[in-house]
N, C-alpha and C positions, 0 to 999 in steps of 0.2 A: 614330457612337455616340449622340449626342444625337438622331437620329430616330426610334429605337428607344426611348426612356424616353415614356408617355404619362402624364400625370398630371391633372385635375382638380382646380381653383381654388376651394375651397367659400368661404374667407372671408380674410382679411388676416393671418392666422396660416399655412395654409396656404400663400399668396402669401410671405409670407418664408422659409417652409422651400424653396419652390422657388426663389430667388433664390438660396438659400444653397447646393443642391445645384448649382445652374449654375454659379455661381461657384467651388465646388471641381473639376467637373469641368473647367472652364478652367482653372486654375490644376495641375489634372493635367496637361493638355496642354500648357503653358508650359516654355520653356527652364530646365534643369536650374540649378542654381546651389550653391554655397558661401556660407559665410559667415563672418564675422571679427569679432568684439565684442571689448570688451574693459573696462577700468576704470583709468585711471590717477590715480591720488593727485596733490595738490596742482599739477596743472595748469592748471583753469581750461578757460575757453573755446577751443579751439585746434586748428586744420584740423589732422584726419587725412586723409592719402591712400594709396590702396593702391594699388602701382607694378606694373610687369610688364614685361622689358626688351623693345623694338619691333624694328624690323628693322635697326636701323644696332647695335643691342647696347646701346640706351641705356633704360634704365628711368625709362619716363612713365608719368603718372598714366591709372589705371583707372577709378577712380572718388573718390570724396570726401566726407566729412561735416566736423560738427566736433562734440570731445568738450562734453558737457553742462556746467552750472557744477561736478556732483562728479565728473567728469571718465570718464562711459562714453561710448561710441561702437557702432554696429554700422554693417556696410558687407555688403552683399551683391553678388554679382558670378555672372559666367557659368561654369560649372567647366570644368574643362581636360578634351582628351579623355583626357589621359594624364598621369599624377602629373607636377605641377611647383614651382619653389619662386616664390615671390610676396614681396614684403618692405611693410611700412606705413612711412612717410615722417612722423616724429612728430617737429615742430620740426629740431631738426638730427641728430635720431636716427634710424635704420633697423634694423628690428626686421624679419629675415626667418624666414618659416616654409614649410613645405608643402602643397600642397594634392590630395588624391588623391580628385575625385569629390566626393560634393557635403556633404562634413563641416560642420562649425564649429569654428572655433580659438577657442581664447579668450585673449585677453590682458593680462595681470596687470602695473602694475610703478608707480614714482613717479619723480617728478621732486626735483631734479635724479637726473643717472646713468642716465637709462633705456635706453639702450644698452647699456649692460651688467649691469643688472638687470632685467629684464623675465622674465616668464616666459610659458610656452605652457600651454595643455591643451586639449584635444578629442580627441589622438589621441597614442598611442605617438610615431611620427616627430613631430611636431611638440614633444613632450619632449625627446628626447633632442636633435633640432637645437639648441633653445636652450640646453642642457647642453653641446654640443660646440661651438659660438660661444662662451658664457662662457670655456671653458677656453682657448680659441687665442686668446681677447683677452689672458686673464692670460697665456698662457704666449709672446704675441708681445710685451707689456709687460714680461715678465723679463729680455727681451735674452740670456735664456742661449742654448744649445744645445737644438733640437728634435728631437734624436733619441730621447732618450725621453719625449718629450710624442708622439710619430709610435707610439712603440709603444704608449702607453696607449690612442692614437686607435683602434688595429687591435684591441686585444682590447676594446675598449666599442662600436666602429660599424663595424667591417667582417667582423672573424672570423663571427659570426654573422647576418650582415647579410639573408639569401639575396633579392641581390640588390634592394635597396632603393634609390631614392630617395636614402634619406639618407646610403647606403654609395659613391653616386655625387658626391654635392652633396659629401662632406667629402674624396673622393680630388682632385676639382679646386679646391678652395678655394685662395684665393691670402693671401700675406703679405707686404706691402711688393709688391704685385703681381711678386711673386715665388711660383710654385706651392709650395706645402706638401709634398707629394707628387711631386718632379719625376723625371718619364718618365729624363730622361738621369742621371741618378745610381740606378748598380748597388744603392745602399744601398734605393731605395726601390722597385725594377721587384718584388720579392715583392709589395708592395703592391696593384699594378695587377693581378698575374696572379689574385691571391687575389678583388678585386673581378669580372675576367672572367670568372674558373670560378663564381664566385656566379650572376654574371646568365646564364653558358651553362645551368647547372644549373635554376634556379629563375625566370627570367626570359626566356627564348630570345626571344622576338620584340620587343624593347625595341630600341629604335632604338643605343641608347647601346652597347649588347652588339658590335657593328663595332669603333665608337670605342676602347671597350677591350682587346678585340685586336687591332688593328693597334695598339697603341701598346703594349703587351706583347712584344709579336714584335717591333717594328722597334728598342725598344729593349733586345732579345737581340740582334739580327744588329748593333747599334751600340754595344755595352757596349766594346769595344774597339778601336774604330776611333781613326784618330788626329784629334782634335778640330783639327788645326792644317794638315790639308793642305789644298789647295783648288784646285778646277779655272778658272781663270781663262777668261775668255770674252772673248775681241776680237770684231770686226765682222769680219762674212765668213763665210760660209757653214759649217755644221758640223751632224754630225749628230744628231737628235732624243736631249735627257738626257728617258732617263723619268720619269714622276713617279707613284704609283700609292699614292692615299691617302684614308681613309674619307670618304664624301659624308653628307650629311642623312641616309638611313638606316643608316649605319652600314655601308656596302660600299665596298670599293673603285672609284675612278673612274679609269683609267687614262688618261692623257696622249695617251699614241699613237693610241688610239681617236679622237681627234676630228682628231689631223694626214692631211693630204696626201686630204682631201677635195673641194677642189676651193675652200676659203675660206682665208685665213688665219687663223692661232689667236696671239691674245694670252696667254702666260703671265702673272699678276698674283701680285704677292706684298706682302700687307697683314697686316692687324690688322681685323677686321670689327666692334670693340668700342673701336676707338680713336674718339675724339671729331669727327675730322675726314673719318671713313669711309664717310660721306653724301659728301661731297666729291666722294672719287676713285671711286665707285661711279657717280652721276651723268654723270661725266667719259667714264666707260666706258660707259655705256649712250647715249650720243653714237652714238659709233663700233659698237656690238653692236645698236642697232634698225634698221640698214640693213640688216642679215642677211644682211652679206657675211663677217662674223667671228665665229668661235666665241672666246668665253672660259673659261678655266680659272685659276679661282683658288683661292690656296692661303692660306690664313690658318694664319699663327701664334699665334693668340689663346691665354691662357692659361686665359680663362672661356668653358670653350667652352658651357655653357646661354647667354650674350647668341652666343655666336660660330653656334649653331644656331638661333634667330631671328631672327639677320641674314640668313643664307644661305637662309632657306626662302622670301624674297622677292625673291629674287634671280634674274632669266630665266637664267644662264646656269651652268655647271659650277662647285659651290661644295666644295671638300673642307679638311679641316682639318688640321695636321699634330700629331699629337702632342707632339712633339715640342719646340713652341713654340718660343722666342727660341735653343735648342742645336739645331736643327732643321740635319741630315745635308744635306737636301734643297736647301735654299737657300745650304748652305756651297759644294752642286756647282753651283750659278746663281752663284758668288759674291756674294752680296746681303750687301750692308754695313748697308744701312739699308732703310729703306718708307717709301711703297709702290715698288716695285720691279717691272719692266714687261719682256718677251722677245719679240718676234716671231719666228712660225714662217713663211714664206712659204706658198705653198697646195702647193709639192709637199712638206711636212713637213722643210721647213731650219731652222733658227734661225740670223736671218740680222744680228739687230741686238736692240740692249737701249737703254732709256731709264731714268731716275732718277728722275725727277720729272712730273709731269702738261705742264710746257712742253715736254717732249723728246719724251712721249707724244703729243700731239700734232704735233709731226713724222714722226714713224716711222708715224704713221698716217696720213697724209694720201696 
C-alpha cells in the first residue's frame, strides 16, 4: 500500500502532512484494540488493572495505569476475537464488563462502595451487565429466596437476549460459588433451554451454543434419576463407563474414542479454576509429553468462561461437565472429592483409580 502513494516534499509543512499521513496509515495497519476509561470520585492516586482469566482459570493482569489526582484513568488493550467478559481490579473492588470488538466502555462511580456502585456506558451490554451485578449483589445480600430474583433475571436478560453475551455471562454466574442457574435443579433447566434456542436461532456458530445443549439435554435425561445411587469401582479390571461431554468448541468428545489404541488413557477429574489446578496439570503433563498417554479430563467447574481458558491451553482432551459438583458422570466414577485419577490400560479396561497426585504417580509408573 505505501509504494503506491508518491508524493513530493515542497517545504516543512508539506513534510509534516506527510509524516502525519504515514503515521495514520500505520496505525491502520496496527493490531485492533478496545478501550476502557473511566472517572472515579474521591479516589486519588491508585493502580487500576484490567484482568482477563489465563489458562489455569485465574484472572491476571493485562495491563495497568493508575487513576489521575481527580481520579480518571484510560487503558487500552488488544480486542478479543470473540465477545468476552474482562473485569478492572480497582483497590479491592472488581468491576467486570464486556468487550465485543473494538468498543470503549466507560466507567463511572466513587469511593468508598465501588463495587457495587459503579456504572458502565459505551454499549447496551455493557449497561445492562452492571444493572444485573447490582441486582444479584442486593438480592444475594437479602439472604432471601432467589426464585423470584431468577425470574426477573429471565424477563430483563435472557427472554429477549437473542443470544447474547450477556444472556450467557448471567446464566453461569455463581453465588456463594454456588451457580445461580443450576443445570440439576428442574426449577431452572427452562432457563438453560430458553438461552440454547437463543443462541441456536440467533448465534449458531458461537462456541458456547454445544455447552448449552449438552447441558439442556443431559439435564432432561437426569431430572429424575436417583441422586443417591452409585456405581462403585474396585481394582481389577472392568469395562470402559462412557463419558461423552462438550470440548472447547462446544461438541461432544467421547471417551471411547481415545481407549484401546494402543496407549493408556488417564481419566482426570478436577476443577480447571480451582487455585491449585496448575499443580495437578503440571503433574499430568509429566506423564502425557512422553506420548505414551492420552488424557481425558473432565472438569466440573462452575465458571465455565475461566474453565474455557484453562482448557484451550491444555495439549490434551479437555471437556466440561455441565453439570458441575451434581454431576451424574463422576457419581458413576464414584468421585468423592478432586482431583480424581482412572486408568484405562491400552486394550480400553479400567483397571485401577488414584486420589491424590502421590497415588498418581504410582499407577503411572
Amino acid at each position: 500500500m505505501l509504494s503506491d502513494i508518491k508524493l513530493i516534499i515542497r517545504n516543512k509543512s508539506s513534510l509534516a502532512c506527510v509524516i502525519t499521513v504515514f503515521v495514520a496509515l500505520l496505525s491502520s495497519c496496527g493490531e485492533k484494540e478496545f478501550k476502557v476509561k473511566g472517572e472515579i470520585d474521591g479516589i486519588g492516586e491508585t493502580p487500576v488493572v484490567l484482568e482477563k482469566s489465563d489458562f489455569n482459570g485465574q484472572w491476571l493482569p493485562v495491563d495497568s495505569t493508575r487513576t489521575s489526582p481527580k481520579g480518571s484513568f484510560s487503558i487500552s488493550s488488544a480486542a478479543p476475537a470473540a465477545p468476552e467478559v474482562y473485569r478492572l481490579h480497582v483497590g479491592s473492588d472488581y468491576i467486570y464488563f464486556p468487550v465485543d470488538s473494538t468498543e470503549t466502555v466507560s466507567v463511572g462511580g466513587s469511593v468508598p462502595g465501588l463495587g457495587v456502585n459503579y456504572t458502565l456506558s459505551g454499549s447496551d451490554q455493557a449497561v445492562k451487565m452492571a444493572e444485573f451485578d447490582h441486582a444479584l449483589s442486593a438480592a444475594a445480600a437479602s439472604g432471601g429466596d432467589l426464585g423470584s430474583f431468577k425470574r426477573d433475571v429471565y424477563e430483563r436478560y435472557i427472554r429477549d437476549s437473542r443470544g447474547s453475551l450477556l444472556s450467557y455471562y448471567v446464566l453461569t454466574k455463581t453465588v456463594a460459588d454456588k451457580p445461580l442457574f443450576d443445570p440439576a435443579n428442574p426449577a431452572d433447566l427452562k432457563y438453560y433451554a430458553a438461552v440454547a434456542t437463543a443462541f441456536k436461532q440467533f448465534n449458531p456458530t458461537s462456541p458456547r451454543l454445544g455447552i448449552l445443549e449438552e447441558t439442556a439435554l443431559r439435564a432432561l435425561r437426569n431430572r429424575n434419576a436417583n441422586a443417591g445411587r452409585k456405581q462403585v469401582l474396585e481394582a481389577g479390571e472392568t469395562s470402559a463407563i462412557e463419558i461423552a461431554l462438550p470440548g472447547e468448541d462446544g461438541n461432544p468428545r467421547r471417551l471411547t474414542d481415545l481407549l484401546g489404541n494402543g496407549k493408556r488413557t488417564l481419566v482426570v477429574f478436577s476443577m480447571l479454576t480451582h487455585p491449585d489446578a496448575h499443580i495437578v496439570n503440571k503433574e499430568i503433563a509429566k506423564y502425557h509429553s512422553a506420548g505414551t498417554l492420552n488424557v481425558y479430563q473432565v472438569s466440573l467447574d462452575a465458571d465455565q468462561y475461566g474453565w474455557r481458558e484453562a482448557a484451550a491451553n491444555l495439549p490434551w482432551t479437555n471437556v466440561i461437565d455441565p453439570e458441575g459438583e451434581h454431576s451424574s458422570t463422576a457419581l458413576k466414577y464414584n468421585v468423592s472429592s478432586l482431583p480424581a485419577f482412572f486408568l484405562y490400560n491400552t486394550a480400553g479396561e479400567l483397571v485401577t483409580r488414584a486420589d491424590d497426585l502421590e497415588q498418581l504417580g504410582k499407577i503411572l509408573r
